[in-house]
C-alpha positions, 0 to 999 in steps of 0.5 A, a space after each residue: 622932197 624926200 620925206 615928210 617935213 615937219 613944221 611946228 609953229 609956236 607962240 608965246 604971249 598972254 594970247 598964244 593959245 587963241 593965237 595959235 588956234 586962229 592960225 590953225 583954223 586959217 590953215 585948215 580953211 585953206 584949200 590948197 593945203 588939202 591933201 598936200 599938209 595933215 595938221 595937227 593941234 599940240 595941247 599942254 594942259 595948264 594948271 588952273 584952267 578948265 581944259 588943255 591950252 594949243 600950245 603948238 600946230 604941227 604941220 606935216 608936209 609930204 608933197 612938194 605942193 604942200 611945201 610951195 602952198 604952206 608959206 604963201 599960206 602962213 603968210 597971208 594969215 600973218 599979213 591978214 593980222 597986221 600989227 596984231 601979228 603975236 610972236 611966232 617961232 618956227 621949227 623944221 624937222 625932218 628936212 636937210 639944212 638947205 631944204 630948212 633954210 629954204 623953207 624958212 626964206 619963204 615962210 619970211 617971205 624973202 626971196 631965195 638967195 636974199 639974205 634977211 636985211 633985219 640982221 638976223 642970221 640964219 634962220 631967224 626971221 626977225 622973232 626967234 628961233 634956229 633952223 635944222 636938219 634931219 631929226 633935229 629941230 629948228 626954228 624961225 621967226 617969220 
């Protein structure tokens, strides 16, 4: 890993925001992701409401722990809330195509070289999203 990956995840939903925070406390209670991924909380101020709602966690990779450590992670906060799970879409930014497609396998939990059996193509986790490279923005549905 080159340079420093970025991973938005977003929700959508009456709940998003709450959604989104509990996501964003779970990755910050993780030890293994100390030091390996800074977090970051993206608000959108929301006419009519008292304060900025989260609209995005931003999750800044720049080790290759914090790669390996951020899916088994995301995962585990994903299994945790069972059927609760709202809609989450995936953007990587700053990775090549492989290196995007890779981190999304496991943000699915699919095993590298297993293709998605929901008939999603690529990048797409069974929610929505695209994946990308350098620069570019792309998505998953994990």
């Amino acid at each position: 890993m080159g340079s420093r990956l970025q991973v938005r995840f977003e929700a959508a939903g009456p709940d998003a925001g709450q959604e989104l925070r509990s996501l964003l406390d779970w990755f910050t209670d993780d030890r293994s992701l100390r030091g390996h991924v800074r977090l970051e909380r993206i608000a959108a101020d929301v006419p009519g409401r008292m304060g900025p709602d989260l609209e995005t966690v931003l999750a800044v990779i720049s080790t290759a722990t914090g790669l390996a450590q951020l899916p088994l992670s995301y995962l585990a906060w994903r299994h945790g809330r069972g059927h609760r799970t709202p809609p989450v879409t995936v953007h990587v930014v700053g990775a090549d195509p492989a290196e995007a497609e890779a981190l999304l396998r496991r943000l699915r939990g699919t095993p590298a070289g297993d293709a998605p059996d929901d008939g999603a193509g690529p990048g797409d986790a069974g929610e929505a999203g695209d994946a990308g490279g350098d620069g570019g923005a792309g998505g998953d549905r994990p």
